[in-house]
N, C-alpha and C positions, 0 to 999 in steps of 0.2 A: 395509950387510951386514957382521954381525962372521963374525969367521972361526968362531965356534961355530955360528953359525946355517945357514953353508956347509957345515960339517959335517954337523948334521942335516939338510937339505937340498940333499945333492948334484946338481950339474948332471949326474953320470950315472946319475941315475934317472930320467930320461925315457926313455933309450936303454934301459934295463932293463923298464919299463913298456911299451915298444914292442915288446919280444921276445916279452914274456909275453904280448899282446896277441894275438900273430901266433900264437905255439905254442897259446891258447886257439880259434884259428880264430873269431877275430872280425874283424870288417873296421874298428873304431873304437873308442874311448872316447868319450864324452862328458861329460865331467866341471866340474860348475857348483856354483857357492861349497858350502864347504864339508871335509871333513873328508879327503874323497879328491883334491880341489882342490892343497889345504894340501900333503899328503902327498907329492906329486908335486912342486909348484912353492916349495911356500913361502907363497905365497900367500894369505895370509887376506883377500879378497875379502868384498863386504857381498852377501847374499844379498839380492836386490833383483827386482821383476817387471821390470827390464831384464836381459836374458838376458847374464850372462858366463859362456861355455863357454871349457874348452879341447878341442880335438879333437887327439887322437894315434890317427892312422890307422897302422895293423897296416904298413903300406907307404906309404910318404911324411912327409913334413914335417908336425910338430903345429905348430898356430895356435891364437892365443887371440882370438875373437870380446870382443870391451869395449864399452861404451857409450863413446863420445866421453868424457860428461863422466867417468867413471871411467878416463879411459886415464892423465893421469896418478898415481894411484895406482897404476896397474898397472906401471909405467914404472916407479916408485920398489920395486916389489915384488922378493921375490928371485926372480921370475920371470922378471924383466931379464937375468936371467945364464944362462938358458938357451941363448936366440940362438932362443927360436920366433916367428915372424911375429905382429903384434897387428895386430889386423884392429880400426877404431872403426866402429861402426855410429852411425847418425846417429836421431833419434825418428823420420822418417819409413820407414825401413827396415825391412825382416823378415829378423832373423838367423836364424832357423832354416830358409829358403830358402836365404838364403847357406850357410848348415852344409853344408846336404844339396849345395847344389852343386859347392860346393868338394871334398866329401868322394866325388865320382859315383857310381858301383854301391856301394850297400853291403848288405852279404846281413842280417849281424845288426852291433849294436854296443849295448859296454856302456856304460849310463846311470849315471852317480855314485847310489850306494844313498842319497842323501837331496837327489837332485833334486826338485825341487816335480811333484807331480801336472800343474801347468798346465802345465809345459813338458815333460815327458816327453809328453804330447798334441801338444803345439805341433808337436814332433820326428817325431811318428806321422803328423803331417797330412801334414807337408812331406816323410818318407821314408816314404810308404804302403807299399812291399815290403819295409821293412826291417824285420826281427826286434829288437825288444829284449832286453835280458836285463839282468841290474846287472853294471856295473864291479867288484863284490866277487869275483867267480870270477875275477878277472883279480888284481887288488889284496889279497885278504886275505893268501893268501900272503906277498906280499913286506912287506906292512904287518904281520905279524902275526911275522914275525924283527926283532928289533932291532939296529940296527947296534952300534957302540960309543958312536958323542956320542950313540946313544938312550938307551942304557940307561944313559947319564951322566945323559944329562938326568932319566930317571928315579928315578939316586936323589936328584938336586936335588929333585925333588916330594919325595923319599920324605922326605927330612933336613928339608923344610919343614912338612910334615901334622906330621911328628912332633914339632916345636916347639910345635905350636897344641893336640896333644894334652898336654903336659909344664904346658899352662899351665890345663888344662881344671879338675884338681882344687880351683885356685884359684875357680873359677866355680859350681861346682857348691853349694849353700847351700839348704836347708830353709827355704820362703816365697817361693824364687823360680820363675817357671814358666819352664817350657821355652824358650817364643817370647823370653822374657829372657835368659837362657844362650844360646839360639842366633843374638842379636844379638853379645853379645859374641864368641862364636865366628867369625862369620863376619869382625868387624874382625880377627880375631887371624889370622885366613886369609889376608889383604890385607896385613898388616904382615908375614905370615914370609916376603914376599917372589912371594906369587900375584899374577898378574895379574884374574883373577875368579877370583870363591867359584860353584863348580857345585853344591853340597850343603850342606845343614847339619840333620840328622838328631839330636837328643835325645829321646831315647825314656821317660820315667819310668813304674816303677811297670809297671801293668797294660800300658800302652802300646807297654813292649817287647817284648812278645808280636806284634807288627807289623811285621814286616821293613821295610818302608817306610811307617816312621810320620814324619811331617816335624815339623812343629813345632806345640802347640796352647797355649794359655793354661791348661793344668794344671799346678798346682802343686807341687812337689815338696817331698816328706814325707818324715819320717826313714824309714829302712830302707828306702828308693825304691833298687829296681837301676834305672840311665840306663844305655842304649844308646848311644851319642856314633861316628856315623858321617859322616866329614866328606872332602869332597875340594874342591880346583881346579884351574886349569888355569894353569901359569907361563910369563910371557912366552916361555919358549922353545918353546908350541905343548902342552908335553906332562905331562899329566896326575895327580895325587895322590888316593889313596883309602885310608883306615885308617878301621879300627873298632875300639873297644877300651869297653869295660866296668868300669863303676863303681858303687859302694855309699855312698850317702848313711848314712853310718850303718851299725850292722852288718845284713848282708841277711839275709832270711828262711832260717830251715832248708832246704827244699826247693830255692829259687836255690842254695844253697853246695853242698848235695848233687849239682846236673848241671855245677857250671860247674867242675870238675876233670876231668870228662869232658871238657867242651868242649875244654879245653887240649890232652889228650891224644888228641883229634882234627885238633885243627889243626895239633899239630907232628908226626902221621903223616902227613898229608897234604903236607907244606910236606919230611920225610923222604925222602916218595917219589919226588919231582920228581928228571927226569932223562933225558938225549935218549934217545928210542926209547919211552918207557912212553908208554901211552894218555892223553888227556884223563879216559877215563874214568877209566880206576885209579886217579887224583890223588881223583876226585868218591869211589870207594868205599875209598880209606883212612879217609876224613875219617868217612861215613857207617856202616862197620863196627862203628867203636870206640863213638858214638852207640849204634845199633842194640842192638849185645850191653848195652849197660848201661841196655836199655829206654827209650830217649828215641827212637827212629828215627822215627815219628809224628811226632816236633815239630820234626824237621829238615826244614823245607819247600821249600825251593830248592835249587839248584845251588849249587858247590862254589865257582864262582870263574868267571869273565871277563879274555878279556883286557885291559889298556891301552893308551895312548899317547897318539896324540893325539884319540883318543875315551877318558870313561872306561869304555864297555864294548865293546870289539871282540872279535875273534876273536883265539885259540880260547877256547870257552867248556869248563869245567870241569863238564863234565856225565855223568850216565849215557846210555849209546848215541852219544858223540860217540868214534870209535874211531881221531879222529886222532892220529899218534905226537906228541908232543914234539920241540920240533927245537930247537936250541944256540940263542940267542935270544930266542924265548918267554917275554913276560910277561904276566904274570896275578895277580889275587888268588886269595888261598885262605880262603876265609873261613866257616866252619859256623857256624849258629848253631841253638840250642835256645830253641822259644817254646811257654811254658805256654801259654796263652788264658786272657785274664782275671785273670792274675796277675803274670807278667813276664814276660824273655827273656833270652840275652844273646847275645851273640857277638864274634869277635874276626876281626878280617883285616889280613892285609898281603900287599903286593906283592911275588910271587915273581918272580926271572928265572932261566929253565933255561942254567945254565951247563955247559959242557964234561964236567963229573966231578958233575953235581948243581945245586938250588936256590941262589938267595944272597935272603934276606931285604931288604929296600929298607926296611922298618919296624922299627925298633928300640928301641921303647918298649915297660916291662913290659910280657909279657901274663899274668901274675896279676890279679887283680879289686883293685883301688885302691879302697881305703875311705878317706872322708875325712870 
């Protein structure tokens, strides 16, 4: 355990996750491999059909349910520094029996938001009067403020996408297809120092009119606008995502016509950031400036998501989310404008709401790169 990793996962966020648990008027968590796991322990556990929970009851000592044969892994995890009970269950055992027993009356408890179906059952069988609900009204909250070695680590991701984009211009060439470029891309992902490539998005031509077009054997032509949206996830758990926009050649009239808009969408929006404004208001600076210069139709998505160690958590940058901003808060801001059937573009970077405003995590032109 290096002392950065202690950092982003402190031993006193268990005791923090137990307050909030108790002030949600839950009687538990439930929490099994995974992102809300991680988030709490450190942990990055194999999601596996052998059931490893941790359970932090509202009132009592939290224990981690293991397989036997996963305990030492768990043992070597930063888990180990908490000081919670590891309970190994054996093949012939039923942990979700044990859960419920150990855990006695329990009225409601939240389930980790990306437990598997079969064992959120398994849990319904074994505690028939107990209400579920997701662990996320308990956890996004405090997931979704970033400490300081978070939003350290954040811009480690940021300073690394932005390496793999400075090298992208090199890649891009007229006769190669997409699924080509997005090979090399994904190596340049692994070399800037990721631990896995989450994404690898090159969008040419007609294609970037597809907010989430992934990767196809088309070709790329001169005067092709490429979409190039790429993230991963760095051994320290937490998350990279940039989008930035390129011209094979000089791009068509109509591309160059919205994509000055776009800019001046994205730095009103990335402008406006600052504790106390809306989610939303972030989503209609960006969409305003769109809107009045006749593209609002072709802005099809939300404004931005948050990160960390998911790449899209909460809070999300949308119209009708009327949560304030709070000192912490990272998110992308990312608009984009998609013809149909002819191109698109867009640009995003990772915002974090600081004290007096945003601070950018991306810092690669965002003018359109002709190469």
């Amino acid at each position: 355990m290096t002392s950065e990793s202690s950092d982003l996962y402190p031993v006193t966020r268990l005791a923090a996750v137990r307050e909030a648990t108790a002030e949600a008027g839950l009687s538990a968590l439930l929490l099994t491999p995974g992102p809300d796991l991680r988030y709490v322990t450190g942990y990055s556990a194999l999601p596996l059909e052998r059931l490893t929970c941790l359970a932090v009851p509202a009132d009592g000592d939290a224990f981690l349910m293991v397989p036997r044969l996963e305990l030492p892994a768990a043992q070597h995890s930063p888990a180990a520094r908490l000081g919670v009970e590891f309970v190994p269950w054996d093949e012939t055992d039923d942990p979700y029996a044990h859960v419920a027993k150990r855990l006695g009356r329990a009225d409601t408890v939240g389930l980790a938001d990306h437990m598997w179906a079969m064992q959120s059952l398994r849990f319904r069988s074994a505690m028939p009067d107990t209400e579920q609900v997701l662990a996320g009204t308990v956890l996004a909250a405090l997931r979704s403020r970033k400490s300081p070695a978070e939003a350290a680590a954040l811009r480690e991701a940021g300073a690394a996408i932005d390496a793999v984009h400075a090298q992208v211009p090199g890649l891009l060439r007229p006769g190669r297809t997409e699924r080509e470029v997005g090979r090399d891309i994904a190596d340049a992902i692994i070399a800037s120092g990721h631990a896995t490539v989450d994404f690898v998005i090159v969008a040419s031509g007609p294609n970037g009119a597809s907010p989430h077009h992934d990767l196809s054997d088309r070709v790329i032509e001169p005067g092709d606008a490429v979409v190039v949206d790429i993230g991963g996830t760095m051994p320290s758990g937490y998350c990279s995502d940039s989008t930035r926009t390129y011209s094979v050649g000089e791009p068509p009239a109509d591309f160059t016509a919205y994509y000055d808009v776009l800019q001046r969408a994205q730095d009103a929006a990335c402008a406006a950031v600052r504790p106390g404004v809306t989610c939303e208001s972030i989503d209609a600076a960006a969409r305003q400036v769109i809107a009045e210069a006749g593209y609002g139709d072709h802005f099809i998505h939300r404004t931005g998501h948050g990160i960390g160690i998911e790449t899209h958590e909460e809070p999300y940058i949308v119209s009708g989310n009327t949560t304030p901003l709070a000192e912490g808060n990272a998110f992308s801001v990312e608009p984009g404008i998609y013809l149909p059937g002819r191109h698109g573009a867009r640009i995003e970077d990772i915002v974090i709401c600081g004290a007096h405003g945003g601070e950018r995590l991306n810092n690669r032109p965002r003018d359109l790169v002709v190469v």
